[in-house]
C-alpha positions in Angstrom: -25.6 13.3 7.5 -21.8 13.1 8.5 -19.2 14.6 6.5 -15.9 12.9 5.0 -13.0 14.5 3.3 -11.1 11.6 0.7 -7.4 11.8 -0.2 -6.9 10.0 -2.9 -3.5 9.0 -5.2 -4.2 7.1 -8.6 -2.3 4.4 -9.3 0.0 5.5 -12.9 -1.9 2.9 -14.9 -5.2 5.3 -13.9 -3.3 7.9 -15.2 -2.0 6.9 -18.5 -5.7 5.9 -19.3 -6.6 9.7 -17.9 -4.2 10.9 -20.2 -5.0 9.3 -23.0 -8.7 9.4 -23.0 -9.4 12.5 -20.5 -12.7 11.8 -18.5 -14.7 13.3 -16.5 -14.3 11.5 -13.4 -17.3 13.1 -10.7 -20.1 11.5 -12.1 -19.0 7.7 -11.6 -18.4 8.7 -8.3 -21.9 10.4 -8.1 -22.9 7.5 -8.7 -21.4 5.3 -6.7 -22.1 7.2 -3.9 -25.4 7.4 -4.1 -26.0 4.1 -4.9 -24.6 3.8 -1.4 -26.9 6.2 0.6 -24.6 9.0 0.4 -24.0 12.3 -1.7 -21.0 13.6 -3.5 -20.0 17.1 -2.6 -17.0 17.8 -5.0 -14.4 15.4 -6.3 -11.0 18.3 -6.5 -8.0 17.6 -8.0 -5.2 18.9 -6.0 -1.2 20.2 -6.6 1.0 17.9 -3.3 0.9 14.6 -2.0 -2.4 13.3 -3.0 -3.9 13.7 -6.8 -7.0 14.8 -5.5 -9.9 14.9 -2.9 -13.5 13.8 -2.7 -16.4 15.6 -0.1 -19.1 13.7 0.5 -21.9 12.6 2.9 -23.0 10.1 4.3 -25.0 8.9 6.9 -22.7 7.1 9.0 -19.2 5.5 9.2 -20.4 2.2 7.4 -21.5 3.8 4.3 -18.3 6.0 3.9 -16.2 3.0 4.5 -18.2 1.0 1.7 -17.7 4.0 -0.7 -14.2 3.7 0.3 -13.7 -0.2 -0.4 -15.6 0.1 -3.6 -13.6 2.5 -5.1 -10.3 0.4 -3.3 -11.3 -2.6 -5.2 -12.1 -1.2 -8.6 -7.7 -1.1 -8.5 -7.8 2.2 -9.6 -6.2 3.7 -6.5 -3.2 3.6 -5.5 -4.1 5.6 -2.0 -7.5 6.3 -0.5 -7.8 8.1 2.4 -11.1 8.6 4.5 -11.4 11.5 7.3 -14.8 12.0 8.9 -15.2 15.8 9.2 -17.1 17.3 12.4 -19.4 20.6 11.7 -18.3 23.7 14.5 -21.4 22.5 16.3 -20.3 19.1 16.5 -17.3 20.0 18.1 -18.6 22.4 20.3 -21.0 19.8 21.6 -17.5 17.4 22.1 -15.8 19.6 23.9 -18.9 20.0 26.2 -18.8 16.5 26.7 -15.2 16.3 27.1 -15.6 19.1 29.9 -18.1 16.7 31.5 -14.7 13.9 32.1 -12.2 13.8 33.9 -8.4 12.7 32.4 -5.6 12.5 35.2 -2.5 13.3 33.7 1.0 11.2 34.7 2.3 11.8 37.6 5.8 12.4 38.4 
């Protein structure tokens, strides 16, 4: 399974329901994820630009951009970032590959 890191804002309607009734907010998205083929890693909050972040699996692109959309549409989010993550061995097998092209550069 693939790997994706979620940046996520909430919008400040999410929050003043937060703050008035505090919840815990990782097994929804448990949930949801699973019902989607995936697994949650952690759901973080964070201190900076986003409000938090979200690990999870998945076994492909499709499924972390329906876990995506899903949340999107619940209008809970004001932000929702999705970045696929590659393991060292992934990249190490890309840069092999890569080694195996060839990119001319400009020419002046």
């Amino acid at each position: 399974m693939a790997t994706y890191l979620v940046q996520f804002t909430y919008t400040p309607e999410t929050w003043a329901t937060l703050l008035q009734k505090p919840q815990d907010r990782s097994t929804p998205s448990q949930e949801l994820v699973q019902r989607l083929g995936g697994k949650l890693l952690g759901l973080y909050y964070t201190l900076g630009a986003y409000d938090g972040i979200a690990l999870l699996e998945a076994p492909d692109d499709l499924t972390a951009s329906a876990v995506s959309l899903a949340v999107k549409a619940s209008g809970i989010m004001k932000m929702n970032e999705v970045t696929r993550l590659f393991s060292m061995d992934e990249t190490l097998e890309a840069m092999r590959k890569a080694n195996s092209g060839a990119f001319s550069p400009p020419r002046v």
